[in-house]
C-alpha positions as CSV (number, residue, x, y, z in Angstrom):
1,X,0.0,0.0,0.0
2,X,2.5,2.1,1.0
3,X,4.7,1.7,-2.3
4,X,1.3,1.9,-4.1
5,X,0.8,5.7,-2.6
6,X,4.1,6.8,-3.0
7,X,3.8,5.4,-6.7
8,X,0.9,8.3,-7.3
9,X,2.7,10.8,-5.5
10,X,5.8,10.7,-7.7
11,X,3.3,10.2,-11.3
12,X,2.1,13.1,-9.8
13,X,4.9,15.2,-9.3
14,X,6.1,14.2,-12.7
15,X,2.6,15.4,-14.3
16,X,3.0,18.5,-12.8
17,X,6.6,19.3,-14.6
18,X,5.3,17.9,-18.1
19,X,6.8,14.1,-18.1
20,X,4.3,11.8,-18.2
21,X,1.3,14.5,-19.6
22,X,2.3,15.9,-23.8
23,X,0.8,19.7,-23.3
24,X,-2.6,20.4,-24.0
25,X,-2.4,22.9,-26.7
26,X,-5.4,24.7,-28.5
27,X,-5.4,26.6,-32.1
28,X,-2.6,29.1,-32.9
29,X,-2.9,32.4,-32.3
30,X,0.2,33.2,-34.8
31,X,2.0,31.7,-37.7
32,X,4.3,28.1,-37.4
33,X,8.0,27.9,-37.7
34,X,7.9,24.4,-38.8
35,X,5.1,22.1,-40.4
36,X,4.2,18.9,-39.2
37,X,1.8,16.8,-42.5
38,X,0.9,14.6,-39.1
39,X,0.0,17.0,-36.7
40,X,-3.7,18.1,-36.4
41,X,-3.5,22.0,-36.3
42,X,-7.2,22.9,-35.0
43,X,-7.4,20.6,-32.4
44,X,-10.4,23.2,-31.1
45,X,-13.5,23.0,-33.8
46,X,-16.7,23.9,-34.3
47,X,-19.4,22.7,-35.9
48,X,-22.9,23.9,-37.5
49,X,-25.8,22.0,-35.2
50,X,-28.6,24.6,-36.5
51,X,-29.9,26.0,-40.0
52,X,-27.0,28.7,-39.9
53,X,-26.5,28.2,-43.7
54,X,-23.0,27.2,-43.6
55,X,-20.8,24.2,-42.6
56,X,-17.4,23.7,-41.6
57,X,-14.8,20.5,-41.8
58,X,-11.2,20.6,-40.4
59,X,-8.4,18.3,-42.0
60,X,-4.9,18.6,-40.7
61,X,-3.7,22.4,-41.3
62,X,-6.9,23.4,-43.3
63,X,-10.6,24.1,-42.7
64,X,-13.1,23.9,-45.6
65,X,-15.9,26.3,-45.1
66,X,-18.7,26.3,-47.0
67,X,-21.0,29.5,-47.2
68,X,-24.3,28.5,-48.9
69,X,-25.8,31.3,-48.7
70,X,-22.7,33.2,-50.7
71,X,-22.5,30.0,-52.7
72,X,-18.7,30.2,-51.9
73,X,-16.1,28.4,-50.8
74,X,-13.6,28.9,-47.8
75,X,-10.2,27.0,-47.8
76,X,-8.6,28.4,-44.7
77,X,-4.7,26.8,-43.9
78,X,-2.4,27.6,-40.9
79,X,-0.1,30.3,-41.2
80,X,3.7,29.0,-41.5
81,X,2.0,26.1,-43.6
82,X,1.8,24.9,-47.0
83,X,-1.3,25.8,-49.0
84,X,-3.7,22.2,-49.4
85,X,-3.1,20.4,-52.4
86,X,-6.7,20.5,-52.9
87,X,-7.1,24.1,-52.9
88,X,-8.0,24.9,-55.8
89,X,-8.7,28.4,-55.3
90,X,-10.6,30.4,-58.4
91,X,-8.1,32.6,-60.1
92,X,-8.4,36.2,-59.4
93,X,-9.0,37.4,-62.7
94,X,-11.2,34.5,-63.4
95,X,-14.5,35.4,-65.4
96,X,-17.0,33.0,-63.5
97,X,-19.2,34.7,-62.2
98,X,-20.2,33.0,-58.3
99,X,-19.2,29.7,-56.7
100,X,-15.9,30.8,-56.0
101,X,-13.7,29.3,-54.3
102,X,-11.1,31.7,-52.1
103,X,-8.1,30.5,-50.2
104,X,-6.3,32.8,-47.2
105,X,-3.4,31.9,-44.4
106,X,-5.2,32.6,-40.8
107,X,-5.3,33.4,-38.1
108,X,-6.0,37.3,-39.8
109,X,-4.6,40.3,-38.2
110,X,-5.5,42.7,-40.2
111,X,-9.1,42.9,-41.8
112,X,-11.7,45.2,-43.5
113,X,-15.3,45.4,-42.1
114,X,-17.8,45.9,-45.0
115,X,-20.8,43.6,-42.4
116,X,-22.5,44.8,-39.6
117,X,-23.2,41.0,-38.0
118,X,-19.6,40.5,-38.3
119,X,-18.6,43.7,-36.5
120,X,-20.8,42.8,-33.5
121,X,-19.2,38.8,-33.7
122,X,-15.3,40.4,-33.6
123,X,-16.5,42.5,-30.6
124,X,-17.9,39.3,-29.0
125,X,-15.0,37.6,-29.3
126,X,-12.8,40.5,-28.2
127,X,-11.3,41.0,-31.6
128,X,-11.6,44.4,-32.7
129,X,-8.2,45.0,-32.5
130,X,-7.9,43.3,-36.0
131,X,-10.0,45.6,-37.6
132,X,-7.8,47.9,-39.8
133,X,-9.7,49.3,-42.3
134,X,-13.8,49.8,-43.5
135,X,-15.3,50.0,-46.6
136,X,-15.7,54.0,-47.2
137,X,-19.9,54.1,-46.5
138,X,-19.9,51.2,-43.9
139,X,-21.4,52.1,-40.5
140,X,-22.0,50.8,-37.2
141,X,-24.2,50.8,-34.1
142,X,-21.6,49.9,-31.6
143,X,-20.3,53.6,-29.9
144,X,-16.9,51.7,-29.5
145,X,-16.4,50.4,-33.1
146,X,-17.8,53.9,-34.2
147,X,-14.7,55.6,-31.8
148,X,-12.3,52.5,-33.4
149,X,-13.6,53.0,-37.5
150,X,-13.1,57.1,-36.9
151,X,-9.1,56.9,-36.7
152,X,-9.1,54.0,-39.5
153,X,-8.7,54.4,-43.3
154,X,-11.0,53.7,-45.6
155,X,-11.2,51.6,-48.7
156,X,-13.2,52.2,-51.8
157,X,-14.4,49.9,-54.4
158,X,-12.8,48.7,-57.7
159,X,-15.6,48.7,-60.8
160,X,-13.6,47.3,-63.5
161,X,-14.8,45.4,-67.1
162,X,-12.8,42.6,-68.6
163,X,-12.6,41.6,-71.8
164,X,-14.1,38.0,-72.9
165,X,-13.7,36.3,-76.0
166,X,-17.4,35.4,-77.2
167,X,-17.9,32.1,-79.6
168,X,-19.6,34.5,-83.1
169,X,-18.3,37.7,-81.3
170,X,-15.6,39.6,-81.0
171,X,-15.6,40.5,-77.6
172,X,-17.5,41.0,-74.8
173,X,-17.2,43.2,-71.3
174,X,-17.6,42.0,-67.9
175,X,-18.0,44.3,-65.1
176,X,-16.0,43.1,-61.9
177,X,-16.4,44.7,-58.4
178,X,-13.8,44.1,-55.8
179,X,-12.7,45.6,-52.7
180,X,-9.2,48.0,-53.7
181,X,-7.0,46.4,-50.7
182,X,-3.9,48.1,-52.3
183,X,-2.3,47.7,-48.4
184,X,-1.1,44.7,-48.7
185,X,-0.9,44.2,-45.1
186,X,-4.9,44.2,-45.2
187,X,-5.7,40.5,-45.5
188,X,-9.6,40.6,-46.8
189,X,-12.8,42.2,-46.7
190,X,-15.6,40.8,-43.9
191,X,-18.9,41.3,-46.5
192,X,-22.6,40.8,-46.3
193,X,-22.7,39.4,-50.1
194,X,-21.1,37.1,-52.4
195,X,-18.5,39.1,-54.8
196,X,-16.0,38.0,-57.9
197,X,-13.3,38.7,-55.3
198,X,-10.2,36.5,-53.9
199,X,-10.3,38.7,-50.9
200,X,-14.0,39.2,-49.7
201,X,-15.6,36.8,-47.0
202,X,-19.5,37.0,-46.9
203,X,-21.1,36.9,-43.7
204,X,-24.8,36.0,-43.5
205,X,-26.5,35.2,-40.2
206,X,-29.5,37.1,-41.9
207,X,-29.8,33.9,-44.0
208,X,-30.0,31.4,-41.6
209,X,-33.1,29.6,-41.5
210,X,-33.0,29.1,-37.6
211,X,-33.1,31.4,-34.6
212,X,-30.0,29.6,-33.1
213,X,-27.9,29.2,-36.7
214,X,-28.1,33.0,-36.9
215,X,-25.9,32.8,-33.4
216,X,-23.6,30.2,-35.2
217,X,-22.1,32.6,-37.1
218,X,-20.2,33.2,-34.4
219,X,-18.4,30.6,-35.0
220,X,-17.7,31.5,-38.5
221,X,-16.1,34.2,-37.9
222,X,-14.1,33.0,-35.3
223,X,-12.9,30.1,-37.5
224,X,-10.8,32.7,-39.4
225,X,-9.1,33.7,-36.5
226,X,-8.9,30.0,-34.6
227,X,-10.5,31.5,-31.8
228,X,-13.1,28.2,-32.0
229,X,-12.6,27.6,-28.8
230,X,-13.9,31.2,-27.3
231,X,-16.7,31.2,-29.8
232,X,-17.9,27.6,-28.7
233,X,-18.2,29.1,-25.2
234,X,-20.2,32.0,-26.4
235,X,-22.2,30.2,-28.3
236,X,-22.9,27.6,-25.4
237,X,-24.2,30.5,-23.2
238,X,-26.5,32.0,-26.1
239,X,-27.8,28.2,-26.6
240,X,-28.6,27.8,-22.9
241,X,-30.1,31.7,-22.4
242,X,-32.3,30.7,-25.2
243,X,-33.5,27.5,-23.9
244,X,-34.5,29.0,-20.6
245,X,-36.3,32.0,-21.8
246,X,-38.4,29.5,-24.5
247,X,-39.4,27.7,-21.7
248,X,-40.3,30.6,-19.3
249,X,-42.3,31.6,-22.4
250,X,-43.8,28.1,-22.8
251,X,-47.8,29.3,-21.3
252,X,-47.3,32.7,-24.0
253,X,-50.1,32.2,-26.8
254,X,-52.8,33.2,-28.2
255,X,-51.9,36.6,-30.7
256,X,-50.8,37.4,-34.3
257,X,-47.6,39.4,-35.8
258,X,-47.6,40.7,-39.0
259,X,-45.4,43.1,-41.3
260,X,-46.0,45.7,-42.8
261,X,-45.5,49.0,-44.7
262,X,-46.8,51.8,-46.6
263,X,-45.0,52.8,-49.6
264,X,-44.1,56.5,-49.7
265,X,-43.1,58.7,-52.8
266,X,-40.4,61.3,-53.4
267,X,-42.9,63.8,-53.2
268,X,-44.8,62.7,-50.6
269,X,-47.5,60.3,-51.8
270,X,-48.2,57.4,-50.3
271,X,-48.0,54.8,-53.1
272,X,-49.9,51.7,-51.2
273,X,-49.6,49.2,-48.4
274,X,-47.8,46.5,-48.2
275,X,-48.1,43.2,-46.1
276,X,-44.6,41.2,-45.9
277,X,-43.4,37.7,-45.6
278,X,-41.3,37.0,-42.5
279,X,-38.6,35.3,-42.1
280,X,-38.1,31.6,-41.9
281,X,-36.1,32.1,-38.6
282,X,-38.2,34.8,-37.1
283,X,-41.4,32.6,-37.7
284,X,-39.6,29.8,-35.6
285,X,-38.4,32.4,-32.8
286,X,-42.1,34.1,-32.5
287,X,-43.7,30.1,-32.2
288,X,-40.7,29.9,-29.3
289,X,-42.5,33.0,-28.0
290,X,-45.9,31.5,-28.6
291,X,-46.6,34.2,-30.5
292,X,-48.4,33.2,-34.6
293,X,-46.8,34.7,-37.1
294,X,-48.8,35.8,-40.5
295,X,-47.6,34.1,-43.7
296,X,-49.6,34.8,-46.2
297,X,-47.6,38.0,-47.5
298,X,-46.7,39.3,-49.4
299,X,-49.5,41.3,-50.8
300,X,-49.9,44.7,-51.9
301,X,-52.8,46.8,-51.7
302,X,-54.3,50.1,-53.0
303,X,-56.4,51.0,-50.5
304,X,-56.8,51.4,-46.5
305,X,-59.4,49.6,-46.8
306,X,-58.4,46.3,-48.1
307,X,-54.9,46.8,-46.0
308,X,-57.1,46.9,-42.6
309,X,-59.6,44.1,-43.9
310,X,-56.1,41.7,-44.3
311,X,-54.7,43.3,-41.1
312,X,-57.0,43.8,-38.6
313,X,-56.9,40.4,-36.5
314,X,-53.2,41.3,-36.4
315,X,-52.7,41.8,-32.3
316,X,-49.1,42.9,-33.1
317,X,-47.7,45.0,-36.2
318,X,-44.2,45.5,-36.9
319,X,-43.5,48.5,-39.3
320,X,-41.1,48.7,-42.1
321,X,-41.7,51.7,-43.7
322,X,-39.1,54.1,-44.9
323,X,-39.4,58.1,-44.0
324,X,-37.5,60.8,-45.1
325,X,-37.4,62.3,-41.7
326,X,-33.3,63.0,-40.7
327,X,-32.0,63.2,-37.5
328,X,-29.0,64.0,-38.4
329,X,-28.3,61.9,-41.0
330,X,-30.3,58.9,-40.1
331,X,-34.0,58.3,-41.7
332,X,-36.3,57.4,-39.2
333,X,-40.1,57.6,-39.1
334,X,-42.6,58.3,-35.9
335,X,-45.7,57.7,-34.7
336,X,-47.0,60.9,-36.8
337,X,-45.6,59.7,-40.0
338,X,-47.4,56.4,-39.5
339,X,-50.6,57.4,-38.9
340,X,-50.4,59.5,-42.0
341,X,-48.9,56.5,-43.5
342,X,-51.7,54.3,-43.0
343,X,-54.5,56.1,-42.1
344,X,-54.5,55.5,-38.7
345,X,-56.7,57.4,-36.2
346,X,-54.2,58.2,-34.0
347,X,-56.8,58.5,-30.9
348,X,-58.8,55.6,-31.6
349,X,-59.2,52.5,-29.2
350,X,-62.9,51.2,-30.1
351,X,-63.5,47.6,-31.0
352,X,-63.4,48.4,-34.5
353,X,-60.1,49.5,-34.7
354,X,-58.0,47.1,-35.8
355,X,-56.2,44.8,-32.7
356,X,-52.9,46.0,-32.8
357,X,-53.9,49.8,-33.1
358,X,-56.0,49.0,-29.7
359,X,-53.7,47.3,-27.9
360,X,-51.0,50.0,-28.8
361,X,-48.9,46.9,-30.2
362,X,-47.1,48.8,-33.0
363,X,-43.2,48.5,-33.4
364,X,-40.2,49.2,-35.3
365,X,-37.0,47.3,-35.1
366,X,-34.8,50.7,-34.8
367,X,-35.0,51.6,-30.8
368,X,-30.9,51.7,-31.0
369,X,-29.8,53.2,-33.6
370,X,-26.7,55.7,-35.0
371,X,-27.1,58.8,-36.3
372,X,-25.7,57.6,-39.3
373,X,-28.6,55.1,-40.2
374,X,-27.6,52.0,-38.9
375,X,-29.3,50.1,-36.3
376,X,-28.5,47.7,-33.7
377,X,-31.2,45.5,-35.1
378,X,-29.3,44.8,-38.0
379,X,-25.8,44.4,-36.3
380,X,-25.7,42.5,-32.3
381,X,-29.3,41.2,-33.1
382,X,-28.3,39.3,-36.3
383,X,-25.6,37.3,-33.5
384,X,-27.9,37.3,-30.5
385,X,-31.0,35.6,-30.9
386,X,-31.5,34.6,-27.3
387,X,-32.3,38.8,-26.4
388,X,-34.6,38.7,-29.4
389,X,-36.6,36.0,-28.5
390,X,-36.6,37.9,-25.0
391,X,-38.3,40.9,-26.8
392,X,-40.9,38.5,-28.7
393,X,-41.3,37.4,-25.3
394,X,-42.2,41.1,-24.1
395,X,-44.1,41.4,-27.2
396,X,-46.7,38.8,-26.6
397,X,-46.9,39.5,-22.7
398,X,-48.0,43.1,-23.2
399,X,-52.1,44.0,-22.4
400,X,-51.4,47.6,-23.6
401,X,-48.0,47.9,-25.6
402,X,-44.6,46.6,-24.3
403,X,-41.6,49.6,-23.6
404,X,-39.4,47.0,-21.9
405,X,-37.6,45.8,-25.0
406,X,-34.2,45.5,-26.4
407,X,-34.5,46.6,-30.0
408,X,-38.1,47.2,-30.5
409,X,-39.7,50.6,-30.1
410,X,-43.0,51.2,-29.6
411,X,-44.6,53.7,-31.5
412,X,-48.1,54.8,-29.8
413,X,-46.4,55.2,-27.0
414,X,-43.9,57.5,-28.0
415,X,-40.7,55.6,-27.4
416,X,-37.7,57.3,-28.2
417,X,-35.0,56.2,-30.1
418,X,-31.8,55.7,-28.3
419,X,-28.8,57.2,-30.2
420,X,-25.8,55.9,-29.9
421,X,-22.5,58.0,-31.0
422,X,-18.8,57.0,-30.5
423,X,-18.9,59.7,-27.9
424,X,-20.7,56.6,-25.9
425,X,-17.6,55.0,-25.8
């Protein structure tokens, strides 16, 4: 027993100074000196488990991503290691026009930010600091990225047209768009599209089909800077908020959201109403809510009339309308503008009004917003789909019009809209 004990006690000693225990190491956060063809170089992975619309796999020093939304695809390889064999990365001046496939060395260091969901990921996962440049008319929500962008340069686009040889024609032109990275110490260009470009990464939580795959995207960001490990945390702890506020929100049900807008000309007519389809992933997160979402858009109409006939079991509307109302710089309509808008009576709360205008359930998306016309809606809440379900949840619980959201602003009631400026930094 006794040689038994002492056994342990030295196996132990020696684990402690390395001997008997190789080193638990996770992805690099820099380049390789050497390369190892046997050595598995993302030991820390992540995987797609929802309809985030994209899917990784990792072989040796490479991960495949595939963007299906984009229709692109990602061969990323360690830095300080050969390029894959099987990388067969589209040439640069090639004239195909989608389904490229685009090669880069990671981790990145030094990006350009052309995507609002893939701002709010990088300062998720603590990586602003790689951000060194942004597409000339890009804008942000985020006070801090704001206060970071300010003291950045910024980058313009390329419009060029290539010649192609035609079969019975001479020649034909081509237009190409690309991102004009002349710094060749900036790596590539974080998008929200798919572009003829070797150095342009779309990112597009907006096309997930899931609540919970927009939050993945996380991790597709992060796979370009082998921070998997960090993003697998965050996304654990989205995952489980999620989970807990579906099921506090389990006895919600009962009402009807619906989208809509009215359609306003230059010169101030209002051009008809329209009823909108939602989302496949917000039609999942309002039944987590136990809130119905309408379907049946969309559909246009030319008259009040017929819009309030289509609309008026609706308990909840959510507006999209655009109004040329500035506020410095951002174009952002209120309650007045609506109820010219639709021909709303702005005082009524009678049974024949329709549900939503009674119950004071009418919201935009735009309660935090820049003043130069960009909105955290479309930046932290593309990521963060456990705080939006949270404000469906608010949504469905209100008798007379909820104020206690996140990104949702009610508009009978008058709430304001929340600027943010890098001066909030």
């Amino acid at each position: 027993m006794l040689l038994k004990t002492c056994l342990h006690s030295a196996a132990a000693a020696l684990a402690m100074l390395g001997v008997f225990t190789a080193p638990v190491r996770g992805n690099e956060s820099d380049c390789v000196s050497s390369f190892d063809a046997t050595a598995d170089y993302f030991p820390d992975k992540v995987e797609s488990k929802y309809g985030s619309g994209f899917n990784i796999t990792y072989t040796g020093n490479a991960k495949y991503i595939r963007n299906n939304i984009s229709g692109e695809t990602y061969v990323l390889y360690q830095c300080g290691t050969p390029v894959p064999a099987d990388a067969r990365a589209t040439p640069a001046d090639s004239l195909q026009v989608g389904n490229w496939t685009k090669v880069a060395a990671v981790p990145g260091a030094r990006i350009v930010l052309d995507s609002a969901p893939a701002s709010a990921a990088l300062e998720l996962l603590g990586l602003q600091d790689v951000v060194a440049a942004s597409y000339h008319n890009f804008v942000v929500t985020s006070a801090c990225m704001q206060k970071r962008l300010a003291s950045l340069p910024r980058i313009q686009q390329r419009f060029d047209t290539t010649n192609r040889r035609r079969r019975r024609r001479s020649a034909g032109l081509v237009p190409r768009v690309a991102y004009d990275l002349a710094d060749t110490n900036l790596q590539w260009t974080f998008t929200t599209y798919g572009m003829n470009d070797q150095r342009s990464f779309a990112v597009n939580p907006e096309g997930a089909s899931d609540m919970l795959g927009k939050a993945e995207w996380i991790k597709f960001v992060a796979a370009f800077f082998n921070k998997e490990a960090e993003a697998n945390k965050i996304f654990a702890d989205i995952e489980s908020r999620y989970a807990s506020t579906k099921k506090s929100l389990a006895a919600t049900t009962g009402k009807t959201l619906g989208i809509a807008r009215y359609n306003k000309m230059a010169n101030g007519t209002i051009a008809g109403w329209t009823i909108e389809k939602p989302e496949q992933w917000a039609v999942a997160g309002l039944a987590d809510a136990g809130v119905a979402a309408f379907t049946d858009g969309p559909a246009s109409f030319s008259s009040t009339g017929r819009f309030f006939d289509a609309t008026s079991r609706w308990d909840i509307l959510i507006d999209r309308s655009a109004e040329p109302l500035l506020h410095g710089g951002a174009v952002l309509p209120e309650w007045s503008n609506l109820v010219a808008g639709y021909g709303f009576n702005s005082s009524s709360s009678s049974s024949a009004a329709p549900a939503y205008l009674a119950a004071k359930a009418v919201y935009r998306s735009d309660r935090i917003s820049s003043y130069q016309n960009a909105t955290d809606y479309d930046e932290h809440l593309q990521i963060r789909p456990d705080l939006l379900l949270e404000d469906y949840g608010h949504l469905a619980a209100a008798a007379s019009g909820a104020t206690n959201t996140t990104w949702y602003r009610n508009m009978p009631l008058g709430i304001r809209v929340n600027w943010v400026s890098a001066d909030d930094c």
